[in-house]
PyMOL CGO cylinders between C-alpha atoms (Angstrom):
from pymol import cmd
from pymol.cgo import CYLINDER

trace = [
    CYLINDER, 0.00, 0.00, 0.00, 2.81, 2.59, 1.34, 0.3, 1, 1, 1, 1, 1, 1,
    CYLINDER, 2.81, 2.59, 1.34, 4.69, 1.47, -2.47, 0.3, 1, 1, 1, 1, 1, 1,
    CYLINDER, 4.69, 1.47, -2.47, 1.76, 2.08, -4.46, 0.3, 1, 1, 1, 1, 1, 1,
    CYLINDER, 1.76, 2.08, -4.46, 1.36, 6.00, -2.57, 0.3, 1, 1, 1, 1, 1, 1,
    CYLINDER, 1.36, 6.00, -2.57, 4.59, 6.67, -3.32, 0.3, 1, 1, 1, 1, 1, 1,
    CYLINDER, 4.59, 6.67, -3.32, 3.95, 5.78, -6.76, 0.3, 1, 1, 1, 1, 1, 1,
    CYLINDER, 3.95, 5.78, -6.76, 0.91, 8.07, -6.97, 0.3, 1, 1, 1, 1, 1, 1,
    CYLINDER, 0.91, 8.07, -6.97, 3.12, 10.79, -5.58, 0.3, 1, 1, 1, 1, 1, 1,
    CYLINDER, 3.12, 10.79, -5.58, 6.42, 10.43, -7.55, 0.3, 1, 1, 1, 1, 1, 1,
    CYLINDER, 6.42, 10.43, -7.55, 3.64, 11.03, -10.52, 0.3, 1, 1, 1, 1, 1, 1,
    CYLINDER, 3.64, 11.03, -10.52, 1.47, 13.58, -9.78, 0.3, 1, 1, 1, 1, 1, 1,
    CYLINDER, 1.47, 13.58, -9.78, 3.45, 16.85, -11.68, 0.3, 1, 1, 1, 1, 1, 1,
    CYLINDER, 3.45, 16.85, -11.68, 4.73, 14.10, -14.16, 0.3, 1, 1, 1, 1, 1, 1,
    CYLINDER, 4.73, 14.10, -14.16, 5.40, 16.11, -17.01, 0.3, 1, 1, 1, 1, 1, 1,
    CYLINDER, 5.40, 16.11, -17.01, 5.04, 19.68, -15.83, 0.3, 1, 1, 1, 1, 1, 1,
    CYLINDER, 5.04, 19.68, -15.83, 7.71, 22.26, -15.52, 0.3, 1, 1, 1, 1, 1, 1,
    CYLINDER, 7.71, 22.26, -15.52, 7.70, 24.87, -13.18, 0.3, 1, 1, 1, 1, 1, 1,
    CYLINDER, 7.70, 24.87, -13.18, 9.30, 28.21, -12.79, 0.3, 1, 1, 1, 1, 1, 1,
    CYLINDER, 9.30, 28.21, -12.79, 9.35, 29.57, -9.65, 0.3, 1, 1, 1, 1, 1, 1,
    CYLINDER, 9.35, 29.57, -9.65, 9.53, 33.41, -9.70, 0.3, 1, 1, 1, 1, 1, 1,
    CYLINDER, 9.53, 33.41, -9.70, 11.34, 35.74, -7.72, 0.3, 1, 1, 1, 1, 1, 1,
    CYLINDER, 11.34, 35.74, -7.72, 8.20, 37.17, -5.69, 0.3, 1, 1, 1, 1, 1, 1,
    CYLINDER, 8.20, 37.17, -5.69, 8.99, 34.03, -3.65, 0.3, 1, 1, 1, 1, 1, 1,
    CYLINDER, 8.99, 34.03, -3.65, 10.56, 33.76, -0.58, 0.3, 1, 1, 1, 1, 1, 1,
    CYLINDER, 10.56, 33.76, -0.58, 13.68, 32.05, -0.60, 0.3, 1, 1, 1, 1, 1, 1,
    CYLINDER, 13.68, 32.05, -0.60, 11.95, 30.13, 1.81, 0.3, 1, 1, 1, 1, 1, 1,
    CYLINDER, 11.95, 30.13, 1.81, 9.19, 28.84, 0.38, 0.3, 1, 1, 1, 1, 1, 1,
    CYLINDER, 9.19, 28.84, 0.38, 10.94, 28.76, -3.34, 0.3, 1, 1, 1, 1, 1, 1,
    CYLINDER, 10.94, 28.76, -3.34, 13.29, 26.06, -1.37, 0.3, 1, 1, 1, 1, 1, 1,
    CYLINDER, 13.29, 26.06, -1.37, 10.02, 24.35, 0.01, 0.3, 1, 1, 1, 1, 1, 1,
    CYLINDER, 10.02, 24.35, 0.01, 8.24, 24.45, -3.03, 0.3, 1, 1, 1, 1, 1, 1,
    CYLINDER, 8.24, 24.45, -3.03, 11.62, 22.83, -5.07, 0.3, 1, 1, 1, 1, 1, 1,
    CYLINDER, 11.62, 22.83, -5.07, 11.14, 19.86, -2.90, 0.3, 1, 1, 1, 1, 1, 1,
    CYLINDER, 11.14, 19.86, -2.90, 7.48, 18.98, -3.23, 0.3, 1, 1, 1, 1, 1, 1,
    CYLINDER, 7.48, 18.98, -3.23, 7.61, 19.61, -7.43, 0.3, 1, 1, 1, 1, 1, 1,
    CYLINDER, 7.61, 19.61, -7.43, 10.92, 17.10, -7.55, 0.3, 1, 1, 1, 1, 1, 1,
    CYLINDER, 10.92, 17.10, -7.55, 9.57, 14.33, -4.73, 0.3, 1, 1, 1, 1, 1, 1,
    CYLINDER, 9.57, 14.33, -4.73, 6.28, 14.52, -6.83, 0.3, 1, 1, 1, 1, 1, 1,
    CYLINDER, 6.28, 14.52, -6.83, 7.25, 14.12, -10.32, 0.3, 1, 1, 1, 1, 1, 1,
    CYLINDER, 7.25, 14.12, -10.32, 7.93, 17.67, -11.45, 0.3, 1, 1, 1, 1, 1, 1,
    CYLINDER, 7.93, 17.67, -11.45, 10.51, 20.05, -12.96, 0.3, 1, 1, 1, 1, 1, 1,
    CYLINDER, 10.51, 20.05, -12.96, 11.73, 23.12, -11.64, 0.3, 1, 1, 1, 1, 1, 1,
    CYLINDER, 11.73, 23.12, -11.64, 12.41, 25.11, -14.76, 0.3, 1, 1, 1, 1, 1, 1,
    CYLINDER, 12.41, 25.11, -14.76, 15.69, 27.90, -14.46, 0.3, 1, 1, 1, 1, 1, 1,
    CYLINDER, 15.69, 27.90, -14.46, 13.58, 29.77, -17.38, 0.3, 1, 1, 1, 1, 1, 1,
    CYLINDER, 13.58, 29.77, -17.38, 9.93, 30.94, -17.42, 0.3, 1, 1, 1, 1, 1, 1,
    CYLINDER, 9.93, 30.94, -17.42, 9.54, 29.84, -20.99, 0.3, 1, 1, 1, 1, 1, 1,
    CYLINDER, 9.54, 29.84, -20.99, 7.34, 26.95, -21.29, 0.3, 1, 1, 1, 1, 1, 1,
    CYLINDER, 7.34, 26.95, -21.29, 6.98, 26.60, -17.31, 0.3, 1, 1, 1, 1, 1, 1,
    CYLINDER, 6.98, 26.60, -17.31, 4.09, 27.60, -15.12, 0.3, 1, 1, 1, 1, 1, 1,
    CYLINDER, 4.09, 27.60, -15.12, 5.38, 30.33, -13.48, 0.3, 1, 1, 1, 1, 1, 1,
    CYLINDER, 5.38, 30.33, -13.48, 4.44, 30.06, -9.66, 0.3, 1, 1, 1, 1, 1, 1,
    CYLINDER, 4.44, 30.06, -9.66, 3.71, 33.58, -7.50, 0.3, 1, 1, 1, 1, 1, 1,
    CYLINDER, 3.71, 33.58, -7.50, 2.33, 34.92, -4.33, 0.3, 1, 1, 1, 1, 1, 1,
    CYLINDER, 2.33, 34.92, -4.33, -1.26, 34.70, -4.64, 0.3, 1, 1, 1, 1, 1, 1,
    CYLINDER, -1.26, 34.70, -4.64, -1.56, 38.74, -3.77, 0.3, 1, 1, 1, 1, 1, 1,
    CYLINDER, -1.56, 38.74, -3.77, 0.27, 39.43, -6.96, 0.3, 1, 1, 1, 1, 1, 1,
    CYLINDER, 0.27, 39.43, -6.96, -2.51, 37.67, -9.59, 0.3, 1, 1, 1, 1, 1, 1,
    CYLINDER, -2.51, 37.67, -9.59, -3.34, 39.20, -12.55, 0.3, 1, 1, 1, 1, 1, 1,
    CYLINDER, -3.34, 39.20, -12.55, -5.62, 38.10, -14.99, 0.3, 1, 1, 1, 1, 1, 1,
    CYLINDER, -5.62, 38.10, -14.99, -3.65, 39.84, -17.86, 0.3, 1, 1, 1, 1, 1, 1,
    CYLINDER, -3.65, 39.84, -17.86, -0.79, 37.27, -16.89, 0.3, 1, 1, 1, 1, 1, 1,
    CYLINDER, -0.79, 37.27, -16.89, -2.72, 33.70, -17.24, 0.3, 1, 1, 1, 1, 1, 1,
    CYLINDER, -2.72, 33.70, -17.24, 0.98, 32.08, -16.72, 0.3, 1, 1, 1, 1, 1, 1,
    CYLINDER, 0.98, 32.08, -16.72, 1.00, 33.01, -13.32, 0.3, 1, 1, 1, 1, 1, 1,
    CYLINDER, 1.00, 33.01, -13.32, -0.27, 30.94, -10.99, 0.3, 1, 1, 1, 1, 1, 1,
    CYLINDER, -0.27, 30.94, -10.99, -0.21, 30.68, -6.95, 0.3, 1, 1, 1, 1, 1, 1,
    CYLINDER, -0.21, 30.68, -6.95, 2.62, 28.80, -5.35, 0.3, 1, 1, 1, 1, 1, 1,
    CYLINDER, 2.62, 28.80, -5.35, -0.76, 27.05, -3.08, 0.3, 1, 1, 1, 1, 1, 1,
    CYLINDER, -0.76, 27.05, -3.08, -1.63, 25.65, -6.50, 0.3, 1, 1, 1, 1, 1, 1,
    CYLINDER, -1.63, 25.65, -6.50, 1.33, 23.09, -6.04, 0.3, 1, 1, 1, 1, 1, 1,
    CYLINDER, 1.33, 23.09, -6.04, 1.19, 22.76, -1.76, 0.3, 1, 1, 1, 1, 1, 1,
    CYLINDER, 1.19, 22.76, -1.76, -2.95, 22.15, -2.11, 0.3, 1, 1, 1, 1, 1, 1,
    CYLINDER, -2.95, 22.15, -2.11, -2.52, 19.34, -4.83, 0.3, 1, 1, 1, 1, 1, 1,
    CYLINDER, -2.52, 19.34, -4.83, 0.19, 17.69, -2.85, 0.3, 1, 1, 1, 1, 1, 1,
    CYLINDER, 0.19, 17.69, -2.85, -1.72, 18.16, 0.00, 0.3, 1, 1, 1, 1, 1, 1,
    CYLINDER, -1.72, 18.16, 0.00, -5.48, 16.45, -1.11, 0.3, 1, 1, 1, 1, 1, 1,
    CYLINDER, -5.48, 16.45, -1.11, -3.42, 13.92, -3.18, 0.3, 1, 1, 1, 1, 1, 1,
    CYLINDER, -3.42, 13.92, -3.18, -4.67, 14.85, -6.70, 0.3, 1, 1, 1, 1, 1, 1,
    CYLINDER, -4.67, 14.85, -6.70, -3.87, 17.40, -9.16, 0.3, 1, 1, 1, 1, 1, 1,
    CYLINDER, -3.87, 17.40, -9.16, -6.30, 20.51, -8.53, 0.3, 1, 1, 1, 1, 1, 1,
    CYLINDER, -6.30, 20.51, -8.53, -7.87, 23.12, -11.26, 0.3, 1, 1, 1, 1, 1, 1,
    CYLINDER, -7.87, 23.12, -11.26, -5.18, 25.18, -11.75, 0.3, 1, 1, 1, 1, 1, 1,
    CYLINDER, -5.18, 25.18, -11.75, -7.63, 27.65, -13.90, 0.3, 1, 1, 1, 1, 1, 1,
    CYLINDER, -7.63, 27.65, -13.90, -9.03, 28.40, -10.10, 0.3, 1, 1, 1, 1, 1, 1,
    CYLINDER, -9.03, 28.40, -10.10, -5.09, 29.07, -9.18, 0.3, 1, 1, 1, 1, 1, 1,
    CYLINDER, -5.09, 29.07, -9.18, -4.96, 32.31, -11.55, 0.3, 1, 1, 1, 1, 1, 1,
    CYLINDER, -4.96, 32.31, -11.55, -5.96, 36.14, -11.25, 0.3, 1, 1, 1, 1, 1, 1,
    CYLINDER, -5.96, 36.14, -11.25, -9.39, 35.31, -13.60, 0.3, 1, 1, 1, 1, 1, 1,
    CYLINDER, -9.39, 35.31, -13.60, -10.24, 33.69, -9.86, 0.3, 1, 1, 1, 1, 1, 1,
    CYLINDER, -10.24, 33.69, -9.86, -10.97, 37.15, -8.40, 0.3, 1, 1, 1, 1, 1, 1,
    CYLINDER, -10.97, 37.15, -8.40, -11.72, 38.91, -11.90, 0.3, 1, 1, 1, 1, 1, 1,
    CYLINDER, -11.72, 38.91, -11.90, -15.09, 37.95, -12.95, 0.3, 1, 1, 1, 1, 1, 1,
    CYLINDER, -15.09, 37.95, -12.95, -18.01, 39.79, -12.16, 0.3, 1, 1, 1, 1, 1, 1,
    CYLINDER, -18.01, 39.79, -12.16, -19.30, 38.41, -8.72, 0.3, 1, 1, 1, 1, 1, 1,
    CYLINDER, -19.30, 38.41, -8.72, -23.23, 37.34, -8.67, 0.3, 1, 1, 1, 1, 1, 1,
    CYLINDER, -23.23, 37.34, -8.67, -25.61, 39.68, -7.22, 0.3, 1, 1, 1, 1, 1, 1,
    CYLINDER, -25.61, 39.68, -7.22, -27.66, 38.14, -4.40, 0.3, 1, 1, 1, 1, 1, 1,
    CYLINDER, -27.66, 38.14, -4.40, -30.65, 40.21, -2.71, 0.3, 1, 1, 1, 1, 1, 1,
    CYLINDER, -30.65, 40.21, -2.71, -31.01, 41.37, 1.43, 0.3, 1, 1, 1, 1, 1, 1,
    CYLINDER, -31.01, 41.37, 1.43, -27.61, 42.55, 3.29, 0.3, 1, 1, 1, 1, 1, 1,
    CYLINDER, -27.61, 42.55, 3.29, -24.72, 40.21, 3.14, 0.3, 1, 1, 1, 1, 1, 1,
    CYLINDER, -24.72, 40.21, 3.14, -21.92, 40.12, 5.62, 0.3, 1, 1, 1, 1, 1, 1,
    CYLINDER, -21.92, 40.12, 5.62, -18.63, 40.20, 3.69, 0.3, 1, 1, 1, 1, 1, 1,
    CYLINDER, -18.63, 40.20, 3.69, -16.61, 37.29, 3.00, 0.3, 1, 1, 1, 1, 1, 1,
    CYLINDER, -16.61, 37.29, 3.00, -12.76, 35.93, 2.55, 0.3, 1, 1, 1, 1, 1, 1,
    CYLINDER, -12.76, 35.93, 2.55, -13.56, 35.90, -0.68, 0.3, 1, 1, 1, 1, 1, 1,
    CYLINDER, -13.56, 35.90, -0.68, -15.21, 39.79, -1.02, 0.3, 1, 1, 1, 1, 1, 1,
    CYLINDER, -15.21, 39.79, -1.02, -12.17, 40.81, 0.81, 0.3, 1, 1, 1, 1, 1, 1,
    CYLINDER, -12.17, 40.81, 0.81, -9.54, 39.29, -1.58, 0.3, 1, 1, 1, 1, 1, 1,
    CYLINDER, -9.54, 39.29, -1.58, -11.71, 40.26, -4.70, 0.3, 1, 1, 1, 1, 1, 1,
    CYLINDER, -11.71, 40.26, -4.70, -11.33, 44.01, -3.20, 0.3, 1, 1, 1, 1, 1, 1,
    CYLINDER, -11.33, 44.01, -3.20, -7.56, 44.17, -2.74, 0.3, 1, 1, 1, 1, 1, 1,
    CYLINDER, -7.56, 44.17, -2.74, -7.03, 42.05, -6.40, 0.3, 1, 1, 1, 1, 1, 1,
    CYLINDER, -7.03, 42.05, -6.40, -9.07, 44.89, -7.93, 0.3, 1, 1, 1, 1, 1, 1,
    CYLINDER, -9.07, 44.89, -7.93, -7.13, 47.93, -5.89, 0.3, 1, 1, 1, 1, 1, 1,
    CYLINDER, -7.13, 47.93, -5.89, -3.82, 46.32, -7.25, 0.3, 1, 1, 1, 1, 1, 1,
    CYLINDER, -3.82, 46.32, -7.25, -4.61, 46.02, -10.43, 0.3, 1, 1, 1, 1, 1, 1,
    CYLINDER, -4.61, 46.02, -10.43, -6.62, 49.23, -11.47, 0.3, 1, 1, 1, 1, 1, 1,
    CYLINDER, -6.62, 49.23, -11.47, -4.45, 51.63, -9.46, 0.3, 1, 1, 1, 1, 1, 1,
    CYLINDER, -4.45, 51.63, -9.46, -1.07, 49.34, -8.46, 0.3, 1, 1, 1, 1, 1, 1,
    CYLINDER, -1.07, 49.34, -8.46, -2.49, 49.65, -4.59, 0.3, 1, 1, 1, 1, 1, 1,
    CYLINDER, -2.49, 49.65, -4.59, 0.41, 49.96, -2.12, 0.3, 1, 1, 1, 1, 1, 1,
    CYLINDER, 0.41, 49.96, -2.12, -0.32, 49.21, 1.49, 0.3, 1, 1, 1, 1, 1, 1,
    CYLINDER, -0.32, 49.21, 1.49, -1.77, 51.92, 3.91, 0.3, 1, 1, 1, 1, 1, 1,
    CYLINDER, -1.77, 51.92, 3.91, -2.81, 54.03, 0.42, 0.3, 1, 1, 1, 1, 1, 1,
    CYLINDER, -2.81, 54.03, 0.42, -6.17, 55.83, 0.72, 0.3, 1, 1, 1, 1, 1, 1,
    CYLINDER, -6.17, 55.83, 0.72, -8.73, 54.77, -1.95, 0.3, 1, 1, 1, 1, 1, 1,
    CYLINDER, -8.73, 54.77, -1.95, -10.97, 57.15, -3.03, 0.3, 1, 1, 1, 1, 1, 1,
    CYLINDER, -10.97, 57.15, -3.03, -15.27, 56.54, -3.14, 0.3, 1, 1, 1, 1, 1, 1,
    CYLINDER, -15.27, 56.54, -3.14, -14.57, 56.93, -7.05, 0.3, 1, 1, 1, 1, 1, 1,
    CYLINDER, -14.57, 56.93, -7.05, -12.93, 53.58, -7.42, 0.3, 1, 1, 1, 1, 1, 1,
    CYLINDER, -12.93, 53.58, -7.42, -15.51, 51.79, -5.24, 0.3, 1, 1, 1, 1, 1, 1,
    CYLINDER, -15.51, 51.79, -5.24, -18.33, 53.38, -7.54, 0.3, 1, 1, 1, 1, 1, 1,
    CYLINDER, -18.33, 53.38, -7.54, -16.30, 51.46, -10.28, 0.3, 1, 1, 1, 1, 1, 1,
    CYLINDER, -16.30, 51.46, -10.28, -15.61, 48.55, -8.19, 0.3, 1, 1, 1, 1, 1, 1,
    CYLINDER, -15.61, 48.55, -8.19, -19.51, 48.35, -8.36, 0.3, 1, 1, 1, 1, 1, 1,
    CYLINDER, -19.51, 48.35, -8.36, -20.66, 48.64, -11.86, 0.3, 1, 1, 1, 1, 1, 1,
    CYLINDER, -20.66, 48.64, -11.86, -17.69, 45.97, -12.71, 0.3, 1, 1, 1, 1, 1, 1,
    CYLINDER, -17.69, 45.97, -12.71, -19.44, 44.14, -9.58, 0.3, 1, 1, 1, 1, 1, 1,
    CYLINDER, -19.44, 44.14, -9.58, -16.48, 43.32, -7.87, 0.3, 1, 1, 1, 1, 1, 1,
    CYLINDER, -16.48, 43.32, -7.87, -18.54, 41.96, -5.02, 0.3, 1, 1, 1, 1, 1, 1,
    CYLINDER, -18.54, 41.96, -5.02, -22.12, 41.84, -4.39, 0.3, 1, 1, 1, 1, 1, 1,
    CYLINDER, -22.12, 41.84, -4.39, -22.00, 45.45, -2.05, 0.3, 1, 1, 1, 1, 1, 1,
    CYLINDER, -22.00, 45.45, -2.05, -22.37, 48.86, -2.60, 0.3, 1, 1, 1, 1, 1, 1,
    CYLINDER, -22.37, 48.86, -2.60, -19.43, 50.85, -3.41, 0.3, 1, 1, 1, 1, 1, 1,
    CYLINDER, -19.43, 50.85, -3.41, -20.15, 52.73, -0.03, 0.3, 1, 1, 1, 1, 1, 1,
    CYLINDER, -20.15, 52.73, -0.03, -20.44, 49.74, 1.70, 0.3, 1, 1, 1, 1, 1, 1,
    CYLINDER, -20.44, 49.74, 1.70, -16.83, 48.81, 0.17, 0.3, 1, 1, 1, 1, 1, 1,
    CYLINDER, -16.83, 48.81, 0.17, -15.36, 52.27, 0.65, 0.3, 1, 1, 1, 1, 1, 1,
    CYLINDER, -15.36, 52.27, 0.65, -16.23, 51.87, 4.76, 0.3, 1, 1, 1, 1, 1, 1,
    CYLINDER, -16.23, 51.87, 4.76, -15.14, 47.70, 4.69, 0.3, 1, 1, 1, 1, 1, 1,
    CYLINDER, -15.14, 47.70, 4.69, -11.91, 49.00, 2.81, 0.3, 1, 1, 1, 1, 1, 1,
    CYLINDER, -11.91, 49.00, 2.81, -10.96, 51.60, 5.14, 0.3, 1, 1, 1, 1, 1, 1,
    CYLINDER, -10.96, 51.60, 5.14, -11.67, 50.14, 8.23, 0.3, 1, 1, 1, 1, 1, 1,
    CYLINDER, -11.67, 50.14, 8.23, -10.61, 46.63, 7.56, 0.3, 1, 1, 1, 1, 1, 1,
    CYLINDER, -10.61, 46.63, 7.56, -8.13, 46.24, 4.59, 0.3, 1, 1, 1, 1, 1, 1,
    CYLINDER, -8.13, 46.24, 4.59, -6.28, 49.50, 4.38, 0.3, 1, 1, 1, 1, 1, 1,
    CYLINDER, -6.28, 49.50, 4.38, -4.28, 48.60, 7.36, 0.3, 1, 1, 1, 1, 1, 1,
    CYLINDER, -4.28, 48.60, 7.36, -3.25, 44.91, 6.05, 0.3, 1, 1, 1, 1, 1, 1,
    CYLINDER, -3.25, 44.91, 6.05, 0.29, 44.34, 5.97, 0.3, 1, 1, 1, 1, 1, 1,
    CYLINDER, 0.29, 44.34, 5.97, 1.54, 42.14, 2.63, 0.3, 1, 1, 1, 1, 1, 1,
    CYLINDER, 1.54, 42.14, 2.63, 1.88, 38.72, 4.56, 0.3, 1, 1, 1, 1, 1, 1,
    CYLINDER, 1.88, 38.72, 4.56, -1.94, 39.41, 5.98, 0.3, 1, 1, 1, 1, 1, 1,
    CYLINDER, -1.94, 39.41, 5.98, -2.79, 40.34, 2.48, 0.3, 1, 1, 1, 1, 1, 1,
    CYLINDER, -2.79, 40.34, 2.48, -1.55, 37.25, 1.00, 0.3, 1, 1, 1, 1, 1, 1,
    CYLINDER, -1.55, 37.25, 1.00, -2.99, 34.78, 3.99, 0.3, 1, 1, 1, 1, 1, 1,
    CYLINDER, -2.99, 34.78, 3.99, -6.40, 36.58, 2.78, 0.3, 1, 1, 1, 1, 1, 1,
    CYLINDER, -6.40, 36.58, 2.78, -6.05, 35.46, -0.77, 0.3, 1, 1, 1, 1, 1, 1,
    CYLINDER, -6.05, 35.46, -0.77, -4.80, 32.04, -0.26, 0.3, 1, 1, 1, 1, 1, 1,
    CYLINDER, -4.80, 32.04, -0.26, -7.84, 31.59, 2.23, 0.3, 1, 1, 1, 1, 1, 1,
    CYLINDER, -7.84, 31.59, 2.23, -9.84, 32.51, -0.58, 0.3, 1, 1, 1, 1, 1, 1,
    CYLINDER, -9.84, 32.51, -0.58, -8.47, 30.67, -3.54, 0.3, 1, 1, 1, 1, 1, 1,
    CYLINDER, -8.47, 30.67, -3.54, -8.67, 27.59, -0.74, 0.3, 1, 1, 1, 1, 1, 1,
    CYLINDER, -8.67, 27.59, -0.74, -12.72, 28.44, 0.19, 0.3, 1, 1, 1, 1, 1, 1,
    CYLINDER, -12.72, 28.44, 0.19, -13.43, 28.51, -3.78, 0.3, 1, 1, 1, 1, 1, 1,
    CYLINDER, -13.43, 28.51, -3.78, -12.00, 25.35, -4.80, 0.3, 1, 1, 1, 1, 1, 1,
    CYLINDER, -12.00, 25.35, -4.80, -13.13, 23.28, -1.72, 0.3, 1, 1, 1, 1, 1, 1,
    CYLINDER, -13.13, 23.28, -1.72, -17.09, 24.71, -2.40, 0.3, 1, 1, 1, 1, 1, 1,
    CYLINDER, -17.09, 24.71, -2.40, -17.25, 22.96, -5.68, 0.3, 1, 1, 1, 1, 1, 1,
    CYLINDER, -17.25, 22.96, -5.68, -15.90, 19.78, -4.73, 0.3, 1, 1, 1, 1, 1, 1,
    CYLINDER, -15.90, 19.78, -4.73, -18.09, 19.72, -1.13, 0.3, 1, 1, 1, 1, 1, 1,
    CYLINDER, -18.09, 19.72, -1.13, -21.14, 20.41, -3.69, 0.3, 1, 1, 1, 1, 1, 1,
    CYLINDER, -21.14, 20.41, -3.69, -19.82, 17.40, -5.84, 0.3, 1, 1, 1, 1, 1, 1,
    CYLINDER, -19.82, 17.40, -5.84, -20.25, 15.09, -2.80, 0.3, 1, 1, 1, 1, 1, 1,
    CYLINDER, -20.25, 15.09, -2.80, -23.22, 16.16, -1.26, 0.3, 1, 1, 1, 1, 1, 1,
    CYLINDER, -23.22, 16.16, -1.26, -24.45, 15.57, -5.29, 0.3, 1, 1, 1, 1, 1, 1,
    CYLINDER, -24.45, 15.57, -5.29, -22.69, 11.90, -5.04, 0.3, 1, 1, 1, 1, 1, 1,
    CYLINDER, -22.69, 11.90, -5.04, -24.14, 11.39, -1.72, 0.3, 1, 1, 1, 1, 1, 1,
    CYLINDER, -24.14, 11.39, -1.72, -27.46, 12.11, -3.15, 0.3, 1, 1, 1, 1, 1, 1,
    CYLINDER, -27.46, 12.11, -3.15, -27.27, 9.10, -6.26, 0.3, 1, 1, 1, 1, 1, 1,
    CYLINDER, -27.27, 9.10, -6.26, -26.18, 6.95, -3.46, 0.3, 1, 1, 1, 1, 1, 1,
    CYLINDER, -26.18, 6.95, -3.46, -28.96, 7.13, -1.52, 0.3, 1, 1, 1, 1, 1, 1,
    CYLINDER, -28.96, 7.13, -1.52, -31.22, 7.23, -4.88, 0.3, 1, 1, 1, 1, 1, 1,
    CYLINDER, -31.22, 7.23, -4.88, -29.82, 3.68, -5.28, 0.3, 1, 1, 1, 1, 1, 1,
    CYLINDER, -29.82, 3.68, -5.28, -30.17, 2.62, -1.98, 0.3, 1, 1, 1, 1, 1, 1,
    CYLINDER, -30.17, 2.62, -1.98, -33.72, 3.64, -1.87, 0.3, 1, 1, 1, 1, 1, 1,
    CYLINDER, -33.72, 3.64, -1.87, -34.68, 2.14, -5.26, 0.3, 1, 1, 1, 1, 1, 1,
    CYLINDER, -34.68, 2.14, -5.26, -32.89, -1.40, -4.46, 0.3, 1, 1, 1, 1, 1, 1,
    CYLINDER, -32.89, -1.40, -4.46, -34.74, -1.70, -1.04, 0.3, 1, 1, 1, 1, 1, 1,
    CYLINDER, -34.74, -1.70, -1.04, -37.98, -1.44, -3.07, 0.3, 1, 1, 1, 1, 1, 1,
    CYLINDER, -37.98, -1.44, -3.07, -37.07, -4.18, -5.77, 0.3, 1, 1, 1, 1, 1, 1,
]
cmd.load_cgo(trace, "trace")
């Protein structure tokens, strides 16, 4: 059993090449060498070719070749290869769904906020954000709030966030919207197999 895991592991980047960018710590570039290589991956010297792995706070969707370092620590982690579409900036780009009454704000509101500060005004920590950027925040629908409601979440609660608080904000995120799908996926499994059940206690 233990020989046929390590099998699995030794396989699971088989054939990908990585290139791990300089936004990474030394740190974690060091960590991350050592789960690509002990799972079947190459770390790439060049970005040509290579998925080039970054912070998650420094997604952009104009840059579809970047991807977040958790991309590579989740799929070792679950044991299978995750969506690494839901590992890029498009993650925190597309217009978020409208839903009626007052909502409380989530991981994800609050990472779709500072993606969209960074990218439509290169955001720097501490940086005041005027109510003319929320009103635009709102018509592109950046969350499901008001751009007043935004401007006051902003400024009491993000403005202040240092970059490593920043980042554990978007890696919470890109962590809550891939586990949603796949929790739906097995309640929706769960479901057929008590359909079955049920119809083969009648028979």
């Amino acid at each position: 059993m233990a020989g046929a895991e390590a099998t699995l592991a030794a396989s699971l980047f088989n054939g990908m090449k990585f290139y791990l960018t300089y936004t990474l710590s030394r740190r974690r570039r060091s960590k991350l060498s050592q789960l690509i290589f002990k799972n079947g991956g190459v770390v790439s010297q060049s970005p040509a070719g290579a998925t080039q792995l970054v912070d998650s706070e420094v997604l952009d969707s104009r840059h579809p070749e970047w991807v977040a370092a958790s991309f590579v620590e989740d799929s070792v982690a679950s044991g299978e290869l995750q969506d690494i579409n839901q590992y890029t900036g498009t993650v925190f780009s597309t217009p978020r769904k409208q839903t009626r009454g007052r909502q409380s704000y989530t991981t994800e509101d609050d990472a779709r906020m500072l993606y969209f500060i960074k990218s439509i005004m290169n955001w720097k920590p501490m940086q005041a954000v005027p109510p003319s950027v929320w009103k635009i925040a709102e018509r592109q629908k950046v969350t499901s709030h008001s751009s007043q409601s935004m401007f006051e979440r902003f400024q009491n609660h993000l403005q202040r966030k240092t970059p490593m608080e920043q980042r554990d904000i978007m890696n919470k995120a890109l962590l809550e919207f891939n586990v949603q799908p796949r929790n739906s996926e097995m309640e929706h499994d769960s479901d057929d197999n008590l359909k079955r059940t049920h119809s083969s206690d009648h028979e």
